[in-house]
BAVO-212280 format. One line per 5 residues: number of its first residue (from 0); their letters; for each residue x, y, z of C-alpha. Coordinates in Angstrom, 3 decimals. Layout:
% residues N
NUM> a> X,Y,Z ~ ... .
% end
This chain:
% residues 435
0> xxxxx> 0.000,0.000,0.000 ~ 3.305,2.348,0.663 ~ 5.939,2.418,-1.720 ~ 8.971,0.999,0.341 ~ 11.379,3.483,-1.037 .
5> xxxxx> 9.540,6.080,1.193 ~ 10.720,7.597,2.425 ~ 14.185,5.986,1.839 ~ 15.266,2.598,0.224 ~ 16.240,0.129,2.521 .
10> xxxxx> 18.960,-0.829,-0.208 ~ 20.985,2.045,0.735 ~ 21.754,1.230,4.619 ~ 24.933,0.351,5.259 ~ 24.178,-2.347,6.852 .
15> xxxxx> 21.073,-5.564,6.741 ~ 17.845,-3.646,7.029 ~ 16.666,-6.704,8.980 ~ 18.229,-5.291,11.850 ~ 16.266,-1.996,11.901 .
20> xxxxx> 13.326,-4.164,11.576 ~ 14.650,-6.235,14.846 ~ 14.445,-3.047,16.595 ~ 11.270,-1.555,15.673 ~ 10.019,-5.318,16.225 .
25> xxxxx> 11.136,-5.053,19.653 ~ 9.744,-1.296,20.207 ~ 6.362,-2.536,19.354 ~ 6.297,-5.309,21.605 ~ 7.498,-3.509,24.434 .
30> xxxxx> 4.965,-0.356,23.719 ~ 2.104,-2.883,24.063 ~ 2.542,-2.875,27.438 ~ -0.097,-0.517,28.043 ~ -2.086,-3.313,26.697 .
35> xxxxx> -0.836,-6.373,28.676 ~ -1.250,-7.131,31.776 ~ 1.557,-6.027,33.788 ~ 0.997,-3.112,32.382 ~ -2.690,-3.051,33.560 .
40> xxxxx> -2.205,-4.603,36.520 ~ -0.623,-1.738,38.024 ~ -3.615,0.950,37.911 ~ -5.503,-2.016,38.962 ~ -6.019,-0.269,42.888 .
45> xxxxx> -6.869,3.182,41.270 ~ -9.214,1.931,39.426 ~ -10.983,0.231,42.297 ~ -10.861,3.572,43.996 ~ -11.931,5.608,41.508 .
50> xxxxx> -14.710,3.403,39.943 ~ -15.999,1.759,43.034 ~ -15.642,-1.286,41.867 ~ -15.549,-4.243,44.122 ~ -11.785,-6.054,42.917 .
55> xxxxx> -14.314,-9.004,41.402 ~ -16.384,-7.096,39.654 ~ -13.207,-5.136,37.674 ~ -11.494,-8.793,37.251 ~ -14.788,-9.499,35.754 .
60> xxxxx> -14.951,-6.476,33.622 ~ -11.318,-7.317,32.742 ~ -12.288,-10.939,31.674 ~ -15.351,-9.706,29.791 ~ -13.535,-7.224,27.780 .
65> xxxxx> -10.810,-9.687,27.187 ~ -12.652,-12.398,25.753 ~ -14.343,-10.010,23.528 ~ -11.039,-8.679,22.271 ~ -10.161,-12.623,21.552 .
70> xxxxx> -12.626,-13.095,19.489 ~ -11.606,-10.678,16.647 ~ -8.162,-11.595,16.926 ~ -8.011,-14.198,14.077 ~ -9.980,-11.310,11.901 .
75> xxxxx> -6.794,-9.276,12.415 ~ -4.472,-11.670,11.338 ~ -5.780,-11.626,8.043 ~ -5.777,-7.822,8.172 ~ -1.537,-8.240,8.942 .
80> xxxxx> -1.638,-11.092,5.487 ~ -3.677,-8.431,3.522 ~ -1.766,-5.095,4.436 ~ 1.299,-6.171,6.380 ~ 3.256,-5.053,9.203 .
85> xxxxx> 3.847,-1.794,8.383 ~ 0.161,-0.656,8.214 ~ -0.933,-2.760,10.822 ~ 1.660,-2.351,13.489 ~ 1.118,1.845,12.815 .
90> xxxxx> -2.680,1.644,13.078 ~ -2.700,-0.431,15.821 ~ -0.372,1.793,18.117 ~ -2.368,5.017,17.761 ~ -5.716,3.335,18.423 .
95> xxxxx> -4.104,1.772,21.290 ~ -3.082,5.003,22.736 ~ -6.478,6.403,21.738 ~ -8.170,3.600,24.011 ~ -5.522,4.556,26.811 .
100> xxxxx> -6.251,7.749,27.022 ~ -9.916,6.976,27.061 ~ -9.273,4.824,29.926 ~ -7.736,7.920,31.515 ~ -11.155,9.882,31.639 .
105> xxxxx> -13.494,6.254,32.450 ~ -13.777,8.080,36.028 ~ -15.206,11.579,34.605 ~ -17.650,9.452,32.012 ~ -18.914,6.953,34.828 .
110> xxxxx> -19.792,10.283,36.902 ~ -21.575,12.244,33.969 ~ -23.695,9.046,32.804 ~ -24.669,8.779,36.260 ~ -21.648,6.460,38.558 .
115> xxxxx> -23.217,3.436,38.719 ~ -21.565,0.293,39.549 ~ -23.370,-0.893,36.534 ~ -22.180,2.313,34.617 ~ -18.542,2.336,35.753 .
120> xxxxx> -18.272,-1.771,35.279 ~ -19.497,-1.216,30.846 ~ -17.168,1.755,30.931 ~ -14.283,0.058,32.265 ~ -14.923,-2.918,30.403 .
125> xxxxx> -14.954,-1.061,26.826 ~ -11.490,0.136,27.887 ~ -10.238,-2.816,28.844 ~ -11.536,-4.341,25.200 ~ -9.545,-1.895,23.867 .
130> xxxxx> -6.416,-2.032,24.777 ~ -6.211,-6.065,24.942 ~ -7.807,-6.072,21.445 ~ -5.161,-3.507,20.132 ~ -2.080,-4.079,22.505 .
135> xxxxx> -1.626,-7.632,23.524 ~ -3.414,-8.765,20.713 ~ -2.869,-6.583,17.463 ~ 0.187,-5.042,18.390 ~ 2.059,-7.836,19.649 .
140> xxxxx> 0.999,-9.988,17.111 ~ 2.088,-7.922,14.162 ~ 5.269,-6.990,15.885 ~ 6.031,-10.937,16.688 ~ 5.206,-11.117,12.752 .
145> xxxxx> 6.906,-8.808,11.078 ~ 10.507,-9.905,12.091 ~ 10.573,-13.893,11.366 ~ 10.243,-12.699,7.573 ~ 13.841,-11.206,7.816 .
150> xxxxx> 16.032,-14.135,9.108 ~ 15.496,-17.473,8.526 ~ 18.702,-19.704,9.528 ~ 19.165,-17.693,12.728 ~ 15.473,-16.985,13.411 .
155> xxxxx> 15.389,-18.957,17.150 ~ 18.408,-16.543,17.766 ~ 17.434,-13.075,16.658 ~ 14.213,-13.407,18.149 ~ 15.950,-14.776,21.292 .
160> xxxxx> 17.879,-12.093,21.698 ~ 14.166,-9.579,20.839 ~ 13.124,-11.636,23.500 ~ 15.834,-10.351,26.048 ~ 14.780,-7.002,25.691 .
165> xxxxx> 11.265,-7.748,25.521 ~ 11.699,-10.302,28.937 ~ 13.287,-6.943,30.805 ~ 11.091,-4.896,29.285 ~ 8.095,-6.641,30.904 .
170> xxxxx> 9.415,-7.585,34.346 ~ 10.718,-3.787,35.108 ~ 7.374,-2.370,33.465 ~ 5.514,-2.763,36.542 ~ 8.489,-0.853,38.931 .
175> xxxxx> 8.663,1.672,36.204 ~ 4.744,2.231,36.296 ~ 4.522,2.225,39.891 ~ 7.158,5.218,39.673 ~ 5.532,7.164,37.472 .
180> xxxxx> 2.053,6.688,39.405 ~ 3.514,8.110,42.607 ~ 5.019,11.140,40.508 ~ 2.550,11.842,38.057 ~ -0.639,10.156,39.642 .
185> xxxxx> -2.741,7.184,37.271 ~ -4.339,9.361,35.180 ~ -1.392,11.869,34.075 ~ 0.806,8.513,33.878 ~ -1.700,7.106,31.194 .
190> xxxxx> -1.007,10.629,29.056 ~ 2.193,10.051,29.044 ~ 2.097,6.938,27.990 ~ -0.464,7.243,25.338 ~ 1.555,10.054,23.635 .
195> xxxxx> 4.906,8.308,23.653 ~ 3.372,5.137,21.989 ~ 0.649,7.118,19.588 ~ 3.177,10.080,18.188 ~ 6.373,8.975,18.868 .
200> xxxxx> 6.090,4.626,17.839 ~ 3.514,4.959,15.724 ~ 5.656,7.635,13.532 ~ 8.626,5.758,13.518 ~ 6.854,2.330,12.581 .
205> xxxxx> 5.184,4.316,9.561 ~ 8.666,5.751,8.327 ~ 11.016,2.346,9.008 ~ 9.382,-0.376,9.119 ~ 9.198,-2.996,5.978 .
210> xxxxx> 6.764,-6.269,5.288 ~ 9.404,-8.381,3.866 ~ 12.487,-8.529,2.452 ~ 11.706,-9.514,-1.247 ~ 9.643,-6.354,-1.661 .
215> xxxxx> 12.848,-4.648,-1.011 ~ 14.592,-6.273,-3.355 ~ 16.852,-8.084,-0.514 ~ 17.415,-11.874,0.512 ~ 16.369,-13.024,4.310 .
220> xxxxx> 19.317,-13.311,6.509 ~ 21.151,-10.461,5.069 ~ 22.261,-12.578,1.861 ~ 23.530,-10.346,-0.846 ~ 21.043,-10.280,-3.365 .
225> xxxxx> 24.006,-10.847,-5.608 ~ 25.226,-13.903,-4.085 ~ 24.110,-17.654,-5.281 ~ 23.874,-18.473,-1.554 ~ 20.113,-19.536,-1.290 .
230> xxxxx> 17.843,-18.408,1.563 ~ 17.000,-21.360,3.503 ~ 13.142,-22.948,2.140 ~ 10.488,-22.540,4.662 ~ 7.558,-25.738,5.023 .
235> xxxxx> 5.143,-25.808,3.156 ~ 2.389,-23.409,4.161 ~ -1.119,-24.798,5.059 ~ -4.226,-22.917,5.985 ~ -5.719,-22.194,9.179 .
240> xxxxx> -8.841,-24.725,8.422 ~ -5.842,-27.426,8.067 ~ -4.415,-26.369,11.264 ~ -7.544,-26.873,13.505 ~ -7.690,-30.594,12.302 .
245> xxxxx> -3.175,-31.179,14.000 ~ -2.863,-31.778,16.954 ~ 0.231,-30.037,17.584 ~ -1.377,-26.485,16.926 ~ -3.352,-27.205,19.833 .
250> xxxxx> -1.219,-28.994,22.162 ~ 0.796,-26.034,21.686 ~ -1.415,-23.236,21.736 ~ -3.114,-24.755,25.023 ~ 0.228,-24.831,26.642 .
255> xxxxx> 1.140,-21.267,25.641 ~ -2.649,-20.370,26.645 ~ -1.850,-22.266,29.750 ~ 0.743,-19.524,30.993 ~ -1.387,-16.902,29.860 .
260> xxxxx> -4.347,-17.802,32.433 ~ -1.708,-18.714,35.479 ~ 0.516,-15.804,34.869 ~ -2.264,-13.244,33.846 ~ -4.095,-14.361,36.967 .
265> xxxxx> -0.567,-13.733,39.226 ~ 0.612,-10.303,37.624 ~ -3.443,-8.722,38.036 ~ -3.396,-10.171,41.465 ~ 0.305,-9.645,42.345 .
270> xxxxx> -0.172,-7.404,45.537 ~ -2.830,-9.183,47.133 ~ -1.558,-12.628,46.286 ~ 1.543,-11.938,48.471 ~ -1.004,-9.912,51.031 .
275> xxxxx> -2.575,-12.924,51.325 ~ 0.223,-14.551,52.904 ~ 1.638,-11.936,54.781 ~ 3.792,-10.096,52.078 ~ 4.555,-6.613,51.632 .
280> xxxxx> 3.948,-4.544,48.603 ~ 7.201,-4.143,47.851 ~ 8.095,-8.062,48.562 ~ 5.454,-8.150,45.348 ~ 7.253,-6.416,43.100 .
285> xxxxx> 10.673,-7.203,44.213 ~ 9.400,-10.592,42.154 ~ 9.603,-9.158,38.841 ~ 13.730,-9.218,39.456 ~ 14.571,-12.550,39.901 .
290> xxxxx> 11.890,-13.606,37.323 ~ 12.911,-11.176,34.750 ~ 16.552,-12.645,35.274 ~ 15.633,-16.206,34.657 ~ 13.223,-15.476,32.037 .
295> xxxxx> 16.262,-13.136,30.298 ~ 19.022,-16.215,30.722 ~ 16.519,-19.117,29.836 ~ 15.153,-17.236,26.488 ~ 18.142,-16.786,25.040 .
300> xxxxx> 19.552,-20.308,25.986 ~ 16.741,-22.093,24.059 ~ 16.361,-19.400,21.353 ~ 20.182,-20.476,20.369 ~ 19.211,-24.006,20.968 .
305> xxxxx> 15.616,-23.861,18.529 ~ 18.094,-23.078,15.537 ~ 19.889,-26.412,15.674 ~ 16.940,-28.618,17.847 ~ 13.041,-29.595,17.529 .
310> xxxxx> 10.838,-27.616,19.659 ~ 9.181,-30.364,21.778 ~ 12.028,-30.503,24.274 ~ 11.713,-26.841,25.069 ~ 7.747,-27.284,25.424 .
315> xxxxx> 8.383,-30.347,27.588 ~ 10.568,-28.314,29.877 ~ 8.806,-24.879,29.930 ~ 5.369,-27.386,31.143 ~ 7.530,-28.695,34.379 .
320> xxxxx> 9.111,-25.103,35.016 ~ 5.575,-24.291,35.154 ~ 4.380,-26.725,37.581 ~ 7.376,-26.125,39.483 ~ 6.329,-22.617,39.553 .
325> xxxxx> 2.972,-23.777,40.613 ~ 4.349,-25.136,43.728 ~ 5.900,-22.085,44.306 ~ 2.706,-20.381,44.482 ~ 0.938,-22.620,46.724 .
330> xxxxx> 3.429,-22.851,49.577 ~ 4.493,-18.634,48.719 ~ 3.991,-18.629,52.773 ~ 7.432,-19.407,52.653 ~ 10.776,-18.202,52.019 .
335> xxxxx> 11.723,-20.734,49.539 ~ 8.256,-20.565,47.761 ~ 9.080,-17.253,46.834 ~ 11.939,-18.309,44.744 ~ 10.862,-21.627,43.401 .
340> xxxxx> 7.706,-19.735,42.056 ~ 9.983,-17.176,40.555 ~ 12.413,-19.426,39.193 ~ 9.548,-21.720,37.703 ~ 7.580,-18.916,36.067 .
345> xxxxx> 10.629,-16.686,35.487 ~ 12.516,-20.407,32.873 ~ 8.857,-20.887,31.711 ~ 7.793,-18.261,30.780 ~ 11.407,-17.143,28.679 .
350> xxxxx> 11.079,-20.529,27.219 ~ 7.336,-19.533,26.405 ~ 8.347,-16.668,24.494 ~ 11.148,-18.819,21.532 ~ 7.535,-21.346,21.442 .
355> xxxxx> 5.557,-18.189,21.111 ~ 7.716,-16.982,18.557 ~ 8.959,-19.921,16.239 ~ 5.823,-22.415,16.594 ~ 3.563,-21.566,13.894 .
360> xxxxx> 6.260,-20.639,11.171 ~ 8.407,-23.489,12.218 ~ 4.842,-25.683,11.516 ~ 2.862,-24.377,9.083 ~ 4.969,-22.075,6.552 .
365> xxxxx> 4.856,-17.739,6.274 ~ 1.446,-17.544,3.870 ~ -1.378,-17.697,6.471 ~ 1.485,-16.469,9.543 ~ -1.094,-13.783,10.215 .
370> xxxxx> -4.264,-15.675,10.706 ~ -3.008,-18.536,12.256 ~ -1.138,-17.038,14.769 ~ -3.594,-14.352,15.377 ~ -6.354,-17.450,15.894 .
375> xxxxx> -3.481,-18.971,18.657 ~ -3.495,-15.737,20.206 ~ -7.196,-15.440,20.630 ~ -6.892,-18.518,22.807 ~ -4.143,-17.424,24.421 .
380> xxxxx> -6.007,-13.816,24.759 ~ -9.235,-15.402,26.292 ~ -7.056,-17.842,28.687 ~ -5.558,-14.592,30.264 ~ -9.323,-13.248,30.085 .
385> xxxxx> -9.942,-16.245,32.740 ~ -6.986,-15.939,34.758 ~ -7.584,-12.848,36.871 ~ -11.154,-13.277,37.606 ~ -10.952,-16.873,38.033 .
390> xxxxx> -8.428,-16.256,40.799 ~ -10.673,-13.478,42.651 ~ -13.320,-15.790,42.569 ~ -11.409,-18.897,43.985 ~ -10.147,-16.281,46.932 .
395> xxxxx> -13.691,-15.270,47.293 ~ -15.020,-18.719,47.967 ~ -12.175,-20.582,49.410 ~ -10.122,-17.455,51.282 ~ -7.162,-18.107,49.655 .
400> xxxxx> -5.706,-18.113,45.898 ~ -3.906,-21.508,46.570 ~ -7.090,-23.816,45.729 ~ -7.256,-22.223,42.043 ~ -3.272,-22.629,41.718 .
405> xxxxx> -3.844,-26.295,42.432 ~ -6.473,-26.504,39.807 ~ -3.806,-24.701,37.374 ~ -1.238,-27.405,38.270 ~ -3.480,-30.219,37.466 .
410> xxxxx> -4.105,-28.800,33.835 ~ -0.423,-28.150,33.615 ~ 0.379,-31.822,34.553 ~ -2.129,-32.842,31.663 ~ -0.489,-31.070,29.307 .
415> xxxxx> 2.651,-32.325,29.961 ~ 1.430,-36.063,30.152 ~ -0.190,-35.283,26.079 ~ 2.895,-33.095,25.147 ~ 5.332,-36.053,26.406 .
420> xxxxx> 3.577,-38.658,23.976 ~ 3.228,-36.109,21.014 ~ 4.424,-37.776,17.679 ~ 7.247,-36.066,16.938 ~ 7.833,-37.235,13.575 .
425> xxxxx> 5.989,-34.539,11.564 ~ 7.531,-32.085,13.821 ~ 10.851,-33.105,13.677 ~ 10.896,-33.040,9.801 ~ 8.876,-29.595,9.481 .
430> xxxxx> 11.690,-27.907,12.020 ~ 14.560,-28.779,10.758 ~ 13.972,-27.638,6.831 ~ 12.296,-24.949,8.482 ~ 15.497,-24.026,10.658 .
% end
């Protein structure tokens, strides 16, 4: 739709232009965070305060607004294969910063339509469609995308090392937020971010970034276009109807779901999880350290590693890192809990990011990229829809969050028993031509 020799050629950089698409990949994951829900998680007491909203009822209006947002998700793949990532990632920014800064005035609209709970639960709800639908889902999505199109022999390590940044990104967000909140207060924090990710990333994504190589006239991996050296062929692409009939798109996209609902569920809940057992505030987000540290080392471990192996072994192990982190949770009481839980979820859930990345291309080829993993993510999407408000209920009935992290574990240890006894065969052959 844009010529890609505006407003420059991408021929003319010194250097790959895959690389300038790395970064902007990484910028656009990282300004979803408005949109995910570490990001959310932190105005999560404001808005209780300001709405007067019971913390059920806005889990609820979280999980209703999520699983909306999931259900459009597979749509907007198709939008990233029609118009690519340029478009899409652009778009997708400003009307993400658009729904933030809506958010930032839910308070003022609940009061002028009347400040119901009713009124302030479908205002908060739209808001929180909104900036799933555009940020964890659109956003990510298309920024995931946009990269695995430039590198194809080192794909498992360029997006490992995307992932680093992305891994830090995401664990400090919530210290970072928290900082800004007590200097700026919620609502000037949400102005600030909604005009650093609506002018400033959306601009830049419109001026640099590129669909795909071959419209540029270059080879994947940096290849001279000059050179006989051949880009590496990718498997066979198949269409999303194919996909729903394997079973290792959903053993997969369960498992990846799978973190979404525990970890969603943790993150919302973070401060009264560790209230819960007699944990400080700042004991809850002194979490995000050690986790971000093991996610960081573990990512780019297995990233290196999905180059040259199959990717069942690092699903395998990011399931028991899970469950291990599962244990942590239910005995957090104690000292050791707190580090088992963030060494468990902290390995998992940097080994969930090179699945989240290389799956579906790995599988199923680069034509249908877009809708397929866009449908993956609306499961994923609607698991972390369940998460938080599955959690407040369990501690609602049962006075503790433990008895819903037990029920996690069990679908964890499922997963792990099917995942185990996956035929590898098709999966074996698919990854390595596709490596």
């Amino acid at each position: 739709m844009i010529s890609v020799n505006w407003p420059f050629s991408p021929r003319k950089f010194p250097f790959f232009y895959g690389w300038v698409i790395w970064g902007l990949s990484t910028l656009g994951i990282l300004f979803s965070i408005p949109g995910q829900t570490m990001g959310l998680a932190v105005f999560t007491n404001s808005f209780i305060e300001v709405l007067g909203l019971s913390r059920t009822e806005l889990s609820l209006a979280y999980l209703v607004g999520t699983i909306g947002s999931s259900l459009f998700l597979a749509r907007a793949g198709r939008w990233y294969d029609l118009f690519g990532g340029r478009v899409m990632i652009t778009l997708s920014s400003i009307v993400l910063s658009l729904m933030i800064l809506y958010i930032s005035f839910v308070d003022i609209l609940s009061i002028y339509l009347g400040g119901s709970v009713f009124v302030s639960f479908f205002l908060i709800m739209i808001g929180y469609f909104g900036v799933r639908f555009f940020g964890q889902g659109v956003l990510t999505s298309c920024s995931r995308n946009v990269l695995l199109l430039w590198f194809v022999k080192k794909r498992g390590l360029v997006g490992g090392i995307r992932n680093v940044f992305v891994s830090l990104g995401f664990s400090l967000a919530p210290l970072f937020l928290a900082g800004l909140i007590s200097i700026y207060d919620w609502r000037e924090s949400l102005w600030i971010l909604a005009a650093i990710g609506g002018i400033g990333f959306s601009l830049m994504a419109f001026i640099f970034i590129r669909d795909n190589p071959e419209s540029c006239d270059l080879k994947a991996d940096g290849i001279s276009s000059e050179s006989i050296e051949e880009v590496p062929e990718e498997v066979k692409s198949i269409s999303l109807r194919e996909v729903k009939r394997n079973p290792v798109f959903w053993i997969y996209s369960l498992s990846l779901s799978m973190h979404a609902l525990f970890g969603t569920a943790l993150v919302f809940h973070i401060i009264s999880i560790f209230d819960e057992v007699g944990k400080s505030q700042a004991e809850a987000f002194s979490y995000f350290i050690p986790a971000a540290i093991f996610s960081t080392l573990s990512n780019l471990l297995a990233s290196w590693a999905a180059d040259k192996i199959t990717l069942k072994p690092i699903l395998i192990l990011m399931l028991l890192s899970f469950c291990l982190g599962s244990f942590g949770f239910i005995n957090l009481e104690k000292d050791w809990g707190f580090w088992i839980l963030a060494f468990g979820f902290g390995v998992g859930g940097g080994l969930w990011g090179v699945l989240s990345n290389l799956t579906f291309i790995r599988f199923f080829g680069p034509k249908h990229l877009g809708e397929i993993s866009g449908f993956s993510s609306s499961l994923t999407v609607f698991a972390s829809a369940i998460g938080p408000a599955a959690f407040s209920v369990g501690f609602d009935l049962f006075g503790n969050y433990a008895f819903p992290a037990q029920i996690c574990l069990v679908f964890l240890v499922i997963l792990l028993f099917f995942s185990i006894f996956l035929d590898d065969k098709e999966i074996k052959r698919r990854s390595l031509r596709g490596a």
